[in-house]
N, C-alpha and C positions, 0 to 999 in steps of 0.2 A: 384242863388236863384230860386228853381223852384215856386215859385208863382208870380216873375215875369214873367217867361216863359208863364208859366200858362195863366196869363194876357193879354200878347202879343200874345197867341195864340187865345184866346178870341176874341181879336180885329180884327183878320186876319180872323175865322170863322164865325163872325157873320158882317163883311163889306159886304154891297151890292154889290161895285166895283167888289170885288173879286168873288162875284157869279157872278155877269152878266161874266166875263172871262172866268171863267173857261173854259177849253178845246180850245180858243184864243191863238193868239199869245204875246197877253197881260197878260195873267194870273200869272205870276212869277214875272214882275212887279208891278198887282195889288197889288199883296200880302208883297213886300217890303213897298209898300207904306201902305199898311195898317196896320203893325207891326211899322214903324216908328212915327203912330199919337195914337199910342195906349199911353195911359197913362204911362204905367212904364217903355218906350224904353229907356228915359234919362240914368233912373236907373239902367236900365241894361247893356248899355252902358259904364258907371260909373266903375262899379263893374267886366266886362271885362278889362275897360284897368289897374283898379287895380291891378288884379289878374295877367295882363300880365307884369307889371311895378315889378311887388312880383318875378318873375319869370327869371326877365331879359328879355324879351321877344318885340322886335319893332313892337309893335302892330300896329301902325300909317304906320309904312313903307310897314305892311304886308296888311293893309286894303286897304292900296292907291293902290296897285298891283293886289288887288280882284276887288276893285270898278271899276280902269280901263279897266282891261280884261273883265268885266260884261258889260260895255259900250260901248267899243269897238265890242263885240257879240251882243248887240240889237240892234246897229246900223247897222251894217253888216247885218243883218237876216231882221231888216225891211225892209232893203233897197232892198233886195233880196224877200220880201214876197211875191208881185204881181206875182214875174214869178214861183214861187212854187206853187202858188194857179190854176195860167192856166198848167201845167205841170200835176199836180194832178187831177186836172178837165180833161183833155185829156185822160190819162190813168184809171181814172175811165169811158169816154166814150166807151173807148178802150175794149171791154169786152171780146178781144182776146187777149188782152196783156200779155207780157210774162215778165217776171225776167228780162231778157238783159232791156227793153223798160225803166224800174225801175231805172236799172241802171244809163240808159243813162239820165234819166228826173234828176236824182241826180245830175251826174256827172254837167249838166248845171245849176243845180242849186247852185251850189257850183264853178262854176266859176263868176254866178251875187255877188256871198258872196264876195267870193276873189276881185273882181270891189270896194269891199264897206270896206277892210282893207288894210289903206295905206300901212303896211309893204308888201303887195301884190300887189299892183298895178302894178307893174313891169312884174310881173309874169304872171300876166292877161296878159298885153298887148301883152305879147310876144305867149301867149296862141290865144288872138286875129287873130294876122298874121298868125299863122300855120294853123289856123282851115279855114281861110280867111273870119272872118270873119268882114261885113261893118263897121257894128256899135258893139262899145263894149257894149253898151247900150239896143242891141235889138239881143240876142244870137240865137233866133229862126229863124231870119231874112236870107235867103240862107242856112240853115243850110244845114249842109252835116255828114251825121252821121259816114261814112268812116272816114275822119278827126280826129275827136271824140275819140281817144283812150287814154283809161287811163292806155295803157302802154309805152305812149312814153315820155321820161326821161322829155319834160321839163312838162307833168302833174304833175310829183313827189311833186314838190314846192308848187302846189296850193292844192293838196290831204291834203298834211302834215301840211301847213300853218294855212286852215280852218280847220282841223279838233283840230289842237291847240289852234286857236282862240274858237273855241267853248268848246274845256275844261279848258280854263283861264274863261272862261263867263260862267263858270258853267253848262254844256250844251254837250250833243253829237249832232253829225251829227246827228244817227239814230231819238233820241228825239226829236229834231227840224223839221226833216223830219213830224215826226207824227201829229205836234202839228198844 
């Protein structure tokens, strides 16, 4: 029903939450929650799993698959947001910095991601020791950027891992990066 839509979209552009976000790392969240307290979410909720029930269609199995992997990516990214924001801050210092520097601020940023999704934990740690580094907790910590390469086979798992976590969570690298 698009006067539902209508409605709920209403309610997501006119929430203050969702203004104060935008361009945050909260803003994709504000705006769930503000399409959920809008008045005709119920109903339109209603009226999906109908039409998915009409259809043959496990809507329940497929939601609970979306909600988790969206869960699992704002956990993972929060948990990782501190050391993207000094990484970011550095390289905008940096006013010589170059494409490789980019890279490399990602690549560690996507190994704090991998720290924060259990199915990767493994993969970090093992990521940890090679790079040697103390603490899995503090990646900048001795860093050594020789180490650092993301062509050695065991990077492939945490390349592939997070950047699937982030398109189960609705989300690229790239987008996350920006945000």
């Amino acid at each position: 029903d698009l006067g539902l839509a209508q409605t709920i979209k209403a309610s997501i552009v006119t929430d203050s939450g969702v203004a104060r976000s935008v361009g945050g790392s909260g803003a994709f969240e504000s705006m769930v929650v503000a399409a959920r307290k809008s008045p005709s979410w119920e109903n339109m909720v209603l009226e999906l799993k109908d039409k998915a029930i009409s259809v043959g269609s496990d809507i329940e199995g497929i939601w609970a698959t979306l909600e988790q992997g969206r869960l699992e990516w704002l956990g993972a990214a929060r948990g990782a947001h501190q050391i993207k924001q000094t990484l970011k801050q550095a390289l905008q210092n940096d006013k010589d910095h170059e494409e490789g520097d980019v890279s490399d601020a990602k690549m560690i940023w996507m190994y704090a991601i991998a720290t924060n999704i259990p199915a990767l934990k493994d993969d970090a740690l093992v990521w940890q020791k090679l790079v040697r580094m103390p603490d899995k907790n503090l990646p900048l910590k001795d860093y050594k950027a020789e180490l650092w390469n993301p062509r050695k086979p065991e990077w492939e798992s945490i390349d592939l891992g997070v950047q699937d976590a982030a398109e189960r969570g609705g989300s690229s690298i790239q987008q996350s990066w920006e945000m």
